[in-house]
C-alpha positions in Angstrom: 66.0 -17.5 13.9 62.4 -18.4 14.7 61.2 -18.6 18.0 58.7 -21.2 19.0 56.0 -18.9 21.0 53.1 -21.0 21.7 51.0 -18.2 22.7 51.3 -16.3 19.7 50.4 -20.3 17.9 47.0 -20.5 20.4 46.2 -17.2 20.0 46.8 -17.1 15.6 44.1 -20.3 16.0 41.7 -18.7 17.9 41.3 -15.5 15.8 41.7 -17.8 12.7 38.5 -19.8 13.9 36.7 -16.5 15.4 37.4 -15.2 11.8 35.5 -18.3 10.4 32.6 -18.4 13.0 32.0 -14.6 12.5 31.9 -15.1 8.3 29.3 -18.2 9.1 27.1 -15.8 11.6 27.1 -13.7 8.9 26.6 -15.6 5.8 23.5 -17.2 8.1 22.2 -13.6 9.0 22.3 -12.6 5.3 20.3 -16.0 4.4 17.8 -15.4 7.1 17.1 -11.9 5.9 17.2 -12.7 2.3 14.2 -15.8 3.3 12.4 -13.1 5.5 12.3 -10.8 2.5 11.3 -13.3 0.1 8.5 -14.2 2.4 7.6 -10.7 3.2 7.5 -9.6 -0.4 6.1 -12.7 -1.2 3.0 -11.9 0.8 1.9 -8.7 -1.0 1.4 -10.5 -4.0 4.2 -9.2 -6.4 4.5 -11.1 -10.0 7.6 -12.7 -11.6 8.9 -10.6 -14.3 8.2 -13.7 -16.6 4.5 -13.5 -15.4 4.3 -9.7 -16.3 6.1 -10.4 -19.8 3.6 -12.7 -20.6 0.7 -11.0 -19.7 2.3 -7.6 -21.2 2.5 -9.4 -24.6 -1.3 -11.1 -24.4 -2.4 -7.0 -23.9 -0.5 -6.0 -27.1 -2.0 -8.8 -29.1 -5.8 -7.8 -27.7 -4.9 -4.3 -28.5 -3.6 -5.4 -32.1 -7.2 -7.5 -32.6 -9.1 -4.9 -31.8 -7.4 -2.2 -33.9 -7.8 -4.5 -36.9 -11.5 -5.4 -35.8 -12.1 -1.5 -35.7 -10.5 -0.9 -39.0 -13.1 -3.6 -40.1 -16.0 -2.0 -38.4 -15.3 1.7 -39.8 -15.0 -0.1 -43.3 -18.5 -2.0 -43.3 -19.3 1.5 -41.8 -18.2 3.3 -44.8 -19.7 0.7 -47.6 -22.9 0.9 -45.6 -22.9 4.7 -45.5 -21.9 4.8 -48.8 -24.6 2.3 -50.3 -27.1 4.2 -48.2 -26.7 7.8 -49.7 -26.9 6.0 -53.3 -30.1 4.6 -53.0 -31.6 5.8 -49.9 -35.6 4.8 -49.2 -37.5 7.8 -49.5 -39.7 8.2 -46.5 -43.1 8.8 -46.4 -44.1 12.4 -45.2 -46.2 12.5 -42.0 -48.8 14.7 -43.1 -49.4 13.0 -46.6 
């Protein structure tokens, strides 16, 4: 037994397209905020994680270089040292 109530039909349709027009506001509102936020963000001059990444692992090789230069350093340091108390120049006395 099914009635044919064309009210109840009209008025199914018109929440079923409210339904749809409210989801669109909103998808559109979240899109607008998401492009706001981009821009705002945007403006204070954040990097991309690739850009940090890359820059993070050109510090780590600079650090790496100059450890190894200042290993190299200290060891000239040490043969020169070394060689200098072995035969070290005597000086001539002031008074002499």
């Amino acid at each position: 037994m099914q009635s044919d109530n064309k009210i109840f039909d009209d008025f199914v349709k018109f929440m079923n397209g409210a339904a749809g027009t409210i989801a669109g506001m909103g998808r559109e509102a979240e899109s607008g905020a998401r492009a706001k936020a981009k821009e705002w963000i945007g403006g204070l001059d954040f990097v991309s994680r690739d850009e940090f990444d890359a820059v993070k692992a050109m510090a780590a090789a600079a650090r790496d270089d100059a450890d190894a230069l200042r290993a190299r350093l200290d060891a000239l340091e040490g043969k020169t040292s070394a060689a200098g108390t072995k035969a070290a120049p005597k000086k001539p006395k002031a008074g002499a």
